[in-house]
N, C-alpha and C positions, 0 to 999 in steps of 0.2 A: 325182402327180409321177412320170415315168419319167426314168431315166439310161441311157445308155449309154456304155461306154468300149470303144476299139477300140484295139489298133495294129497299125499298119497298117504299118509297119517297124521296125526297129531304133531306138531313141528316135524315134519319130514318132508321133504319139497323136493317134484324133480321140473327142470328145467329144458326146453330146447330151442337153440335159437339154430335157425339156418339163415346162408345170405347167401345170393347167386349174382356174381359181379359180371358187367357187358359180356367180358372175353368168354364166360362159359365156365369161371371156376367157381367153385362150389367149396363151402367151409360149414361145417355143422359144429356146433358147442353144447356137449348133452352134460347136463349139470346138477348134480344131487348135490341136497345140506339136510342134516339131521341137528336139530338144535339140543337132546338129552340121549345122554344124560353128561355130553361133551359137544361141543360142537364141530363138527366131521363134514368135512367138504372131498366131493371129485368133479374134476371136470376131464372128460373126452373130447379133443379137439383133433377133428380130419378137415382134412384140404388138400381139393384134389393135386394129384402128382406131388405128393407130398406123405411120408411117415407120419401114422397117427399119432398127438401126443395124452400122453394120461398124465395127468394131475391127481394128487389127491394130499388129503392132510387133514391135522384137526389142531383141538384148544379147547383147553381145561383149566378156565380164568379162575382156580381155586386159590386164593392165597399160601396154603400148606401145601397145594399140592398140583400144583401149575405143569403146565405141558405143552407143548407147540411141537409140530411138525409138518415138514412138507415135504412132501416126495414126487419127481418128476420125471418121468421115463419118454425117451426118443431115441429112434431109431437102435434100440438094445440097452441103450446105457441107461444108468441113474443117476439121478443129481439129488441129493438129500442133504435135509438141515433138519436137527433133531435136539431142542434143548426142554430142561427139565430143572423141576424145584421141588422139597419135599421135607416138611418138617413136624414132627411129632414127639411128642412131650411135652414136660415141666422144665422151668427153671433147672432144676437139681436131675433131673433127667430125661435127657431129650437127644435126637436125633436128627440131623438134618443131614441135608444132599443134595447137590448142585452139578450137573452134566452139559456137556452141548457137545455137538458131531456134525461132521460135517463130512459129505462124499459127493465128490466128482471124477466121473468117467473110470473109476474102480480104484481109484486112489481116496483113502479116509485117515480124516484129523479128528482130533477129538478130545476134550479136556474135562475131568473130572474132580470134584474136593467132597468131601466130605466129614464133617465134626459132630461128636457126641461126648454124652457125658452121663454117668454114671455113679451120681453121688461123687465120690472123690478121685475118681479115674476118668479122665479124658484120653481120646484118642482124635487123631486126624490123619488123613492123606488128601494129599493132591495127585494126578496123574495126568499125563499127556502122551498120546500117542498116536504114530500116522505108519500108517499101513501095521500090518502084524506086526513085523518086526523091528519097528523104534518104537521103546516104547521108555518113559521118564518116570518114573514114581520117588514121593517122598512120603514114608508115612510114621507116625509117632505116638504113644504111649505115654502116658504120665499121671501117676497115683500120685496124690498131693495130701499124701497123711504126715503130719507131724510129726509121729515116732517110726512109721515104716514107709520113707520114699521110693519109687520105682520109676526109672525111667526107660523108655527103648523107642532110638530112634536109628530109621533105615532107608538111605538112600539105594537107589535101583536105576541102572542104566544097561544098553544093549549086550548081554552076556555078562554085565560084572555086579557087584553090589557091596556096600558098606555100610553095617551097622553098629551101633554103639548099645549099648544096653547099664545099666548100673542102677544100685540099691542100697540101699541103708537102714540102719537100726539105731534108735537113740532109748534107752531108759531113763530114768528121772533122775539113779541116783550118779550118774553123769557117764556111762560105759556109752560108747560109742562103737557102731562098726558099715562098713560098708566095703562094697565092688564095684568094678567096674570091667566091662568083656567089650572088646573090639571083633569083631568077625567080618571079615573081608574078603572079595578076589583080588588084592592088590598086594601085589609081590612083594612078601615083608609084613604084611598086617595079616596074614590071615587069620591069626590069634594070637593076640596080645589079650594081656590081664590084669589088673592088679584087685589087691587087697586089705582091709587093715581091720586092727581090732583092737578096743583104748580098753583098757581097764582101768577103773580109779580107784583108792583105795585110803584109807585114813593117812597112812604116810606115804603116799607118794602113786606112781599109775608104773604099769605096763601096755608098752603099744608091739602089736607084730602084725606087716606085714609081707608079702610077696608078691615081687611082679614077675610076670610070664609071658615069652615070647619064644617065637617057634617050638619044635619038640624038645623037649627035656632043658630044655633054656630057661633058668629059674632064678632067681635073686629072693631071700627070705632073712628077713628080718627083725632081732627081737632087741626093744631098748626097755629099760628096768629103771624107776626112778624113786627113789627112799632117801628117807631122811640125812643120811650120811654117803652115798653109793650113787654110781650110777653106772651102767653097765651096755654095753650094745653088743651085738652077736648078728656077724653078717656072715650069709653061705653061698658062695657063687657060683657059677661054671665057670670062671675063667682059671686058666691054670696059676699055679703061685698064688692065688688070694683064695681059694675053694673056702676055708674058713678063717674071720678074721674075729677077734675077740678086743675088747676097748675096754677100759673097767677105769673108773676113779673112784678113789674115797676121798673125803674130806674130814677132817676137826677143828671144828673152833671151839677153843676155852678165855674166856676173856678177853687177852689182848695180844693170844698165840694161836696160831693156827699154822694146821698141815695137811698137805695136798699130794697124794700119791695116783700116780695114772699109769697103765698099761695097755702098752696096745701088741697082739699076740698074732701072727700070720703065720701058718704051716708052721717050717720049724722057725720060726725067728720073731725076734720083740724089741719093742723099745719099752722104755719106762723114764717116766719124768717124776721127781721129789722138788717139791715147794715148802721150804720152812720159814715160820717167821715170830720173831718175837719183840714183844714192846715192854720191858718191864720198868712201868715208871716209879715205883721208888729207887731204883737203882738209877734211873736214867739212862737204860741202855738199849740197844735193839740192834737184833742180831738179825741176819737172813741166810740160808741156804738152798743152791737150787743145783741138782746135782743130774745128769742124763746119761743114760746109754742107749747104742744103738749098732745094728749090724754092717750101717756104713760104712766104710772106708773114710777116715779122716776123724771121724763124728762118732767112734766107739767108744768114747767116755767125756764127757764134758762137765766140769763142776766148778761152782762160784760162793765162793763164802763174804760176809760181810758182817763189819760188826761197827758198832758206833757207841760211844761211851763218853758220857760228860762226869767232871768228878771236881767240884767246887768253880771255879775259873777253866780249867783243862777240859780242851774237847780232844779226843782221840779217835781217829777213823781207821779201820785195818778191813784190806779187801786182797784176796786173791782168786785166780782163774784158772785153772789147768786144762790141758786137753792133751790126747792123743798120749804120748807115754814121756814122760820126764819132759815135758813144759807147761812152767807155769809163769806167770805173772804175779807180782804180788807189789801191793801198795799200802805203805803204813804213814 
């Protein structure tokens, strides 16, 4: 067995060992190392009646910014491992990056992540993939502002993908809004939506919104809410409900109050009446609650009641009617 060692510059070293065993075969190992401004090694190994093999690789022990590799070829093929670190920035804005791979015989795996940040938006993915065509990612968005949030997040697999994305609006003097968007290859999601928008106001808020799925597929929504009223307005695609309208009012005065509701769909409505009264120096209290509707059976429904005390004497008188000439009555 002979050695030799040379260098050949300043940390740069080359190496060669031979050994010649009884039978007559012969192995050489010719070996370079460069110690800067990374450390980087090869080594060439023959042996007779034998494919030469190459080695080589390096390593960049930097804490930000680390590196390792090694690559080894025989007889045509490669065999490689290849991972990696990498970070740069502040606190409040910084980047970092993490890889490794991996390839045998022309077959590669390989798995990557990556986080940043950018004062008040973050982002990340991870990734995994073997050969060209599997390939896995997950990657994500997120602005973390207290009056203007944004989000978007999106899964990815071989030919399909699924994202979500959504955002929002807050003012101080309490108005509210936000979305939200689906976008997909998945049969049925490819675009889905929705929406809303609060408005506040000294007596009462307005909220509208609408969600949206496939073409021209819409649902839109407006509710109204005031001191005395309160109102909603829905518009659909479906047939028969396309628009529907709902509306109550209210009054309280002391110790009477009245409640009037409608609710309106294409041509047809119901409507419901709540009355009621308490008037205690009389001693009496009356209620009515009176309905119609385009039912069958259920086209007019009405209840009256009255109650009446008058020294020792209590008096109760109640009736019911519905439908046409029946009624109940109880005195």
């Amino acid at each position: 067995m002979t050695h030799q060692l040379t260098e050949r510059a300043p940390r740069d070293y080359y190496s060669l060992i031979s050994v010649t065993l009884p039978s007559g075969t012969q192995a050489n190992v010719a070996s370079t190392y460069k110690m800067s401004p990374r450390h980087e090694f090869t080594n060439d190994i023959t042996v007779t009646n034998m494919q030469p093999i190459h080695i080589s690789g390096h390593l960049n022990p930097v804490l930000k910014n680390m590196q390792a590799r090694i690559d080894i070829n025989y007889e045509g093929q490669s065999y490689l491992a290849d991972a990696s670190w990498m970070y740069r920035g502040t606190a409040s804005a910084f980047n970092t990056r993490a890889s490794a791979e991996m390839s045998v015989a022309g077959h590669t795996a390989g798995l990557s992540a990556e986080l940043s940040r950018q004062n008040e938006q973050f982002s990340g993915s991870i990734e995994t993939k073997y050969n060209p065509d599997r390939r896995f990612a997950l990657s994500s968005q997120i602005t973390a502002s207290a009056l203007t949030p944004r989000f978007l997040v999106r899964v990815e697999w071989p030919r399909n993908f699924f994202a979500v994305a959504g955002s929002g609006k807050y003012e101080r003097q309490g108005d509210l809004e936000g979305s939200i968007q689906i976008t997909s290859s998945v049969p049925g999601f490819e675009d889905v939506g929705a929406r809303f928008l609060y408005d506040h106001s000294v007596n009462g808020f307005r909220a509208t919104g609408d969600v949206m799925w496939a073409a021209n597929r819409k649902v839109v929504g407006m509710l109204t809410v005031s001191d005395a009223n309160v109102a909603l307005t829905l518009n659909t695609p479906f047939r028969g409900y396309q628009t529907i309208n709902i509306e109550c009012t209210y009054n309280v005065t002391g110790a009477s109050g009245t409640v009037r509701s409608h609710v309106h769909w294409d041509d047809r409505q119901m409507s419901l009446l709540l009355q009621g009264n308490a008037n205690q120096p009389n001693r009496a209290v009356t209620g009515t609650v009176q309905f119609t509707s385009p039912f069958t059976g259920f086209e007019s429904l009405s209840a009256n009641f009255q109650y009446r005390v008058s020294g020792a004497t209590r008096r109760t008188n109640a009736n019911f009617s519905w439908s046409r000439d029946k009624q109940v009555s109880l005195y």
